[in-house]
C-alpha positions in Angstrom: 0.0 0.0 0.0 2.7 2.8 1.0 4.9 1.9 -2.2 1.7 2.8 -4.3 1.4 5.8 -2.6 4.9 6.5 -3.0 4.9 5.4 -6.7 2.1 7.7 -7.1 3.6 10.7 -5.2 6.8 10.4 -7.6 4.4 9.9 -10.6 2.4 13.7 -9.9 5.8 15.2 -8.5 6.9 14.0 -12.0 4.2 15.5 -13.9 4.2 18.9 -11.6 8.1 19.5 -11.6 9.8 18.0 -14.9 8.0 20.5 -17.7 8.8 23.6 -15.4 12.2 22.5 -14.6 12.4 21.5 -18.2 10.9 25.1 -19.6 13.5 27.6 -17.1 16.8 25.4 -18.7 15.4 25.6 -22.4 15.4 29.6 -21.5 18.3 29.5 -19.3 20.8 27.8 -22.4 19.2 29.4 -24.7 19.8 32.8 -23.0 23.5 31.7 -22.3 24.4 30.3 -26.1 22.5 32.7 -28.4 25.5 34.2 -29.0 26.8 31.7 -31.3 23.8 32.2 -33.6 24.7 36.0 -33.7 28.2 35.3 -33.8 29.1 36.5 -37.7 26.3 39.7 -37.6 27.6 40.5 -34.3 30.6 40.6 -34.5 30.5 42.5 -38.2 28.0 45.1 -36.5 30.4 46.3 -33.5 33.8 45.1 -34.8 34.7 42.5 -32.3 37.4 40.2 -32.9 37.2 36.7 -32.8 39.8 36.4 -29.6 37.4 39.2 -28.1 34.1 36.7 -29.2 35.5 34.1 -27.5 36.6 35.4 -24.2 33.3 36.7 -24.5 31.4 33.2 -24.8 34.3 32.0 -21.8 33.7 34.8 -19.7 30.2 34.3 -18.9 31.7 31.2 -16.7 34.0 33.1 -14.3 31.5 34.8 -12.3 29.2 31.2 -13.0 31.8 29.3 -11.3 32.6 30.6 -7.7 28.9 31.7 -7.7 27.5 28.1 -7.8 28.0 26.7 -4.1 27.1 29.8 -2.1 23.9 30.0 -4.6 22.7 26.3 -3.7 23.6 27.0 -0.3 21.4 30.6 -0.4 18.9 28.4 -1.9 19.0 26.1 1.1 18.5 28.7 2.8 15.5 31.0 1.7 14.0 28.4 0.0 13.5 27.0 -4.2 10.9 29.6 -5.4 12.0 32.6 -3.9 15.8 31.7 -5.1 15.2 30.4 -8.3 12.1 33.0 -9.3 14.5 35.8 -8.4 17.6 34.3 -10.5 15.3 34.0 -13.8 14.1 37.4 -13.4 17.5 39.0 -13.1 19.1 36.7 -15.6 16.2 37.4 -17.8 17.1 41.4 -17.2 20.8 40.8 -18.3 20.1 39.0 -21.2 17.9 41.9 -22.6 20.8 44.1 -21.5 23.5 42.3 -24.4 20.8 43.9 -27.1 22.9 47.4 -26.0 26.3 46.0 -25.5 27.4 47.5 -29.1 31.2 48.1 -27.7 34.0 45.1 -26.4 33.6 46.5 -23.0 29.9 46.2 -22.5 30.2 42.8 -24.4 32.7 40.8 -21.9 30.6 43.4 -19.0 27.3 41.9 -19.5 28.3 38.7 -20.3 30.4 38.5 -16.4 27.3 39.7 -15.2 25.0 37.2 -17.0 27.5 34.3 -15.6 26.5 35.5 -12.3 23.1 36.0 -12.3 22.8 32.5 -13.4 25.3 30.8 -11.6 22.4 29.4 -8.9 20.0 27.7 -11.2 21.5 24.4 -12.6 23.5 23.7 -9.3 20.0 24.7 -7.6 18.3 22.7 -10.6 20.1 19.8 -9.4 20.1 20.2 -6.1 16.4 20.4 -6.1 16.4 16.7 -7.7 17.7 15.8 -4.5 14.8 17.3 -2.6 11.9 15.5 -4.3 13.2 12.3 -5.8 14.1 9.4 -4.4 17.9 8.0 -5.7 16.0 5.7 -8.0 14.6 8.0 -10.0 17.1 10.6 -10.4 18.9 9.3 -14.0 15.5 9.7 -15.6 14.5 12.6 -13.8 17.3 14.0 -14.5 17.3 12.9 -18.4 14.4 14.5 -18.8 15.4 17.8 -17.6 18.9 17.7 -19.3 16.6 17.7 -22.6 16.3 21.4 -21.9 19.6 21.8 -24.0 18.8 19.6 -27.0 15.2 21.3 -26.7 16.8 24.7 -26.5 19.1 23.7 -29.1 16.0 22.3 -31.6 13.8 25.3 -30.8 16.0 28.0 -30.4 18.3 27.1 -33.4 15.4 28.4 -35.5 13.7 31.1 -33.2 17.0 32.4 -32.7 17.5 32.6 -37.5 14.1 33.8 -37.7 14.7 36.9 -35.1 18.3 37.4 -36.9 15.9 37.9 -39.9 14.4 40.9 -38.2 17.4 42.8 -39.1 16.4 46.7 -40.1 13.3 46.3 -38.6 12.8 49.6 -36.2 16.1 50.7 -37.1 17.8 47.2 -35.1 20.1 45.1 -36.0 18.6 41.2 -35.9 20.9 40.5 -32.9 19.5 43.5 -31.0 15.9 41.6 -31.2 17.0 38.4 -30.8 18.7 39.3 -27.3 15.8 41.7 -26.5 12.5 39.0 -26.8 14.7 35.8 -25.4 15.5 37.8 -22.4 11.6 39.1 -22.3 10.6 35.2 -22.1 13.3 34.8 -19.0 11.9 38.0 -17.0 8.1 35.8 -17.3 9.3 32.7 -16.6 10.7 34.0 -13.4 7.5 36.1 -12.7 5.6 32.7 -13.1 8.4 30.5 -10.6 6.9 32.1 -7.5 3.4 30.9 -8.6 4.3 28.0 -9.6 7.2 26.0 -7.7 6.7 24.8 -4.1 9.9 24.8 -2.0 9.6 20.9 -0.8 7.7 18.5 -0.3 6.2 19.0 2.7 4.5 22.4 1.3 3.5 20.4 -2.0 0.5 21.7 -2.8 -0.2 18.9 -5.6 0.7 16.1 -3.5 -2.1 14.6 -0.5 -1.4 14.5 3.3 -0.5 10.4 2.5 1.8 11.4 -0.6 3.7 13.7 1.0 4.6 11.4 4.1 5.2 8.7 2.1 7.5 10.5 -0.2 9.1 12.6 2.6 9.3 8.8 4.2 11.5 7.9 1.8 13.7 10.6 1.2 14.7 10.4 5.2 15.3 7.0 4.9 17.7 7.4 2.0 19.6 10.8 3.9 19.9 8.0 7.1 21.8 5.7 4.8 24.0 8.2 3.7 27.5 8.5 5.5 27.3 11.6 7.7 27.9 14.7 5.6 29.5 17.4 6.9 30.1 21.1 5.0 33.7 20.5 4.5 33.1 17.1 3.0 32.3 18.7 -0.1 35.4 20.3 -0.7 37.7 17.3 1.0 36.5 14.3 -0.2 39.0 12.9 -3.2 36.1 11.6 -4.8 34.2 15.8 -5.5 37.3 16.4 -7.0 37.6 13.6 -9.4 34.2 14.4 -10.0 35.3 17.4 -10.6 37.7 16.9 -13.1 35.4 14.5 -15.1 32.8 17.4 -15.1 35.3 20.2 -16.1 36.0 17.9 -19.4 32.3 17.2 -20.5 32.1 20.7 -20.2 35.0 21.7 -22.5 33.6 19.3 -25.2 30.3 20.3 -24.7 30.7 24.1 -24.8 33.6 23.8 -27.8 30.4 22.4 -29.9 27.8 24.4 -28.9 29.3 28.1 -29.1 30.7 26.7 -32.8 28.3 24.4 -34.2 26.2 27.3 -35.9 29.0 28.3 -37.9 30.5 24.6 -38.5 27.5 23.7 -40.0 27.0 26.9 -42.2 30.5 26.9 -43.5 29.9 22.7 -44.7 27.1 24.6 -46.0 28.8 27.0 -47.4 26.4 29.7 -46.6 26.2 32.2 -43.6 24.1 31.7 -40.1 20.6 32.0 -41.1 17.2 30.5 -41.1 18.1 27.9 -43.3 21.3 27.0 -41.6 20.0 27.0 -38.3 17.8 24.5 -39.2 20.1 22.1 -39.9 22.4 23.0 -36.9 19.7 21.7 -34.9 19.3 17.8 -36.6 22.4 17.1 -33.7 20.2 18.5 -31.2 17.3 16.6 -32.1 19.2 13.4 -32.2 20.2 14.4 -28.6 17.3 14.7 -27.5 16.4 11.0 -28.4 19.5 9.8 -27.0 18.8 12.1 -23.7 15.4 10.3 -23.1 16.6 7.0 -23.6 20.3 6.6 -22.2 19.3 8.1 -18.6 16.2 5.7 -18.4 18.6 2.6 -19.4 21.0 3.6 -17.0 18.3 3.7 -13.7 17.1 0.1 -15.3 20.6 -1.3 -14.9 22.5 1.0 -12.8 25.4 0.8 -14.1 25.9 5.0 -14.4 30.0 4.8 -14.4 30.1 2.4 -17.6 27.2 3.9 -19.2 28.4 7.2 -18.5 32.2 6.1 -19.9 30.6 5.0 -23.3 28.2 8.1 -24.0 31.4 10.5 -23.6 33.2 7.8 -26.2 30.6 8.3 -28.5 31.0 12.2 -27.8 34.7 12.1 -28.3 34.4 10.2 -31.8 31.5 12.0 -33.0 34.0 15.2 -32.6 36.8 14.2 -33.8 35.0 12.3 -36.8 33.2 15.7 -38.0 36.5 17.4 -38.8 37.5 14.7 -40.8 34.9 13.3 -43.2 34.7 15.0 -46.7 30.8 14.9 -46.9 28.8 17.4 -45.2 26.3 14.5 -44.9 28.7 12.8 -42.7 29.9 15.3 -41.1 26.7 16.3 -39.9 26.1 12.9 -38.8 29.3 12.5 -36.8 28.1 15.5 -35.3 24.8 13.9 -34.1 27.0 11.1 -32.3 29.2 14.2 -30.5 26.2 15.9 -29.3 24.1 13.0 -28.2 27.0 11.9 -26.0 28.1 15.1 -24.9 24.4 15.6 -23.1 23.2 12.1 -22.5 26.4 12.0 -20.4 25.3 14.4 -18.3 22.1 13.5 -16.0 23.9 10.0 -15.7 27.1 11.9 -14.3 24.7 14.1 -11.7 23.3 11.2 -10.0 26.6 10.2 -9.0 27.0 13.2 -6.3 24.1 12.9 -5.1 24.7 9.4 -3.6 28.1 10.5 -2.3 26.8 13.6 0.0 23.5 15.0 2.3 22.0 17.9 3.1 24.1 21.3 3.1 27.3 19.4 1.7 25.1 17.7 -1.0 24.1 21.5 -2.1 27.7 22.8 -1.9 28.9 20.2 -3.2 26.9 20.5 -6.4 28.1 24.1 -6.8 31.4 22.9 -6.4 31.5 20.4 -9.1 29.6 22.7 -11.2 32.6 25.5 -10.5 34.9 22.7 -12.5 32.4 22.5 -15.4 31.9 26.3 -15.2 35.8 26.4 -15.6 35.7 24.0 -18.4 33.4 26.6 -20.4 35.2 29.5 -19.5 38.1 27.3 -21.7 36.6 25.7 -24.6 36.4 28.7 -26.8 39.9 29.5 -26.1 40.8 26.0 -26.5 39.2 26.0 -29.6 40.0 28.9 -31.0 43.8 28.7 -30.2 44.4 25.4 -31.4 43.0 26.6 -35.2 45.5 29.7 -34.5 48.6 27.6 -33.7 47.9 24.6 -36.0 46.6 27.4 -38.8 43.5 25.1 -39.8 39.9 24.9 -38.9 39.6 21.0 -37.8 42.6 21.4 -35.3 40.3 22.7 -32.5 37.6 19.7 -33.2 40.5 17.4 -33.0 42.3 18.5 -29.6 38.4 18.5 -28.0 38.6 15.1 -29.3 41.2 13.8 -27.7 40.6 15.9 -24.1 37.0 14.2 -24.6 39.0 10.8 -24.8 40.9 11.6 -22.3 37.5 12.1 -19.6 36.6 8.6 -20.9 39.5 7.2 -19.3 39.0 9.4 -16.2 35.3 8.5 -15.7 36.4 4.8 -16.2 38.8 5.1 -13.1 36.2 6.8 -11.0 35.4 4.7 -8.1 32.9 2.0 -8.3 31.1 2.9 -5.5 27.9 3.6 -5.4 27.8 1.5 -8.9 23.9 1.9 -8.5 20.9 3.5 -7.2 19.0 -0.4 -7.0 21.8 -0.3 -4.4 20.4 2.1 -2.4 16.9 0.0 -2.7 18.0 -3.2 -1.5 19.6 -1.2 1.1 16.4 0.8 2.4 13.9 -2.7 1.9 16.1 -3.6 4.7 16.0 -0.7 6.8 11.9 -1.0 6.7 
């Protein structure tokens, strides 16, 4: 009888939390890699150099990562909807605000500041997985909501042509527009968190008296069977900073595709960043959103997140590597679908891993401090990129070194330690608790 009622408690919490968590992270990437789409206009309209565009797309990740564990810990704190209702609106503010930055200085300025103001919500995001699913769930849960980026990706490669179409229109350049109505969307998405989004559980208002004490039930039982965290454990433990490691590679790979891909796939094209183009830079996203449903789910079915995780960021690493060295546009488009199906698939399986590992307020900081790695890891893969086609004098030898530091977190992920290997684990274990 209570696991119905649990089942059913996860089921609504399901239903109630994955399409908003889902809809802030489609605005929040989208918000955070429009830039790529405006990359050629832009950078034509205020004479910003391609060293300046990319310290630029990096930037944003400075103020992102030192911000991350004092955000989740703030969110602790005051509570999900006030924290995360106030970082969309401000986030949604500064993204407006890049529609005026017309010099370098306002550029790399708003772009610091945009790091910052969104440096709480995916460490919160994932945090708040934490708070309302049990350890079970979480790869899928967590699938689901990484389909923000190939969603944001999909939707926004389009949305984000179209509005560069716009260009004249009210004496704007297409850029100014697109920055100005994608921010618009973030400032009401925020105005609709503190509505919408309950802080826990235990204040669910979707959930009934029995499906809130089951579920709260169960999530005590699992924080019992954790080792006892304590604050410092998130910055001590070996095992955050391997983590950590692990995470700042994904995040190189993933950001050296995502701030370039637009362009890649224009110049196979041989065309300029358009409608058209844009349409076709999002057939990889689409693909990763396929393999974002479907890896997550397989991994919670078996458990096994460390090899499961290991092969996605192969397929990632090849799926690079293999698009800067196929003739065919056809092919390389493909190989492009493998890299970016990897590159986010990898993702929600890596998150669960934390969360078994840590409780309470060391569990929040130590989100934000594996997220500080990643953050680090997009501050460098434009400069990566961008310096390896420099020195090498060739446009494939920044798709090739991600390739081989992508290979190179394969290996790492692969010597992460087995335990926990799986969240049935963590069932067995609390069967035997009851």
């Amino acid at each position: 009888m209570m696991t119905t009622i649990l089942n059913k408690a996860v089921e609504k919490t399901r239903w109630r939390l994955i399409p908003f968590m889902l809809s802030l992270y489609i605005l929040a990437f989208l918000d955070r890699a429009n830039i790529g789409f405006a990359k050629e206009s832009y950078q034509i309209d205020t004479g910003l150099s391609n060293e300046a565009f990319a310290m630029g797309a990096g930037i944003f990740f400075v103020a992102y990562a030192f911000l991350g564990a004092p955000g989740n810990l703030l969110m602790k704190k005051f509570g999900a909807k006030q924290w995360i209702g106030c970082t969309t609106l401000v986030w949604g503010v500064l993204s407006s605000a890049m529609a005026f930055a017309d010099t370098e200085f306002k550029f790399l300025l708003v772009r610091f500041l945009l790091g910052a103001a969104e440096a709480g919500f995916f460490p919160g995001m994932i945090y708040l997985t934490s708070l309302w699913f049990p350890a079970k769930n979480r790869a899928s849960v967590m699938g689901l909501f990484y389909m923000g980026v190939p969603l944001a990706l999909t939707f926004g490669s389009p949305l984000s042509g179209a509005l560069l179409e716009m260009h004249g229109f009210a004496g704007h350049p297409g850029w100014f527009w697109m920055f100005m109505i994608e921010g618009v969307l973030a400032v009401m998405a925020g105005i609709w968190t503190f509505w919408y989004l309950d802080n826990g559980p235990a204040t669910a208002r979707f959930l009934s008296a029995e499906q809130k004490q089951a579920l709260i039930g169960e999530l005590a039982k699992e924080e019992k069977l954790k080792q006892n965290s304590h604050l410092r454990d998130a910055f001590s433990i070996p095992a955050i900073w391997h983590l950590g490691l692990v995470y700042l590679i994904i995040q190189i790979g993933v950001y050296g595709l995502i701030f370039f891909l637009p362009t890649q796939v224009a110049s196979l094209l041989g065309t300029k960043v358009g409608f058209s183009a844009s349409l076709i830079a999002s057939v990889p996203w689409i693909a990763a959103m396929f393999g974002t449903f479907f890896i997550p789910r397989y991994a919670d079915k078996t458990g096994h997140l460390r090899s499961i995780a290991a092969f996605t960021l192969l397929a990632a690493g090849l799926g690079i590597g293999g698009s800067a060295l196929v003739a065919s546009p056809v092919l390389a488009i493909g190989a492009l679908c493998f890299a970016a199906v990897g590159f986010i698939a990898v993702q929600p399986v890596f998150w669960t891993i934390p969360t078994t590992l840590l409780s309470g307020s060391a569990l929040a900081a130590g989100i934000g401090f594996i997220n500080l790695f990643g953050a680090i890891g997009g501050f460098l893969a434009p400069q990566i990129r961008v310096a390896a086609d420099s020195i090498f004098s060739n446009n494939i030898a920044g798709l090739l070194t991600l390739c081989g530091i992508t290979l190179f977190g394969v290996v790492a992920i692969a010597l992460l330690r087995a335990k926990p290997e799986t969240p049935q684990l963590t069932e067995s274990q609390l069967k035997t608790s009851q």
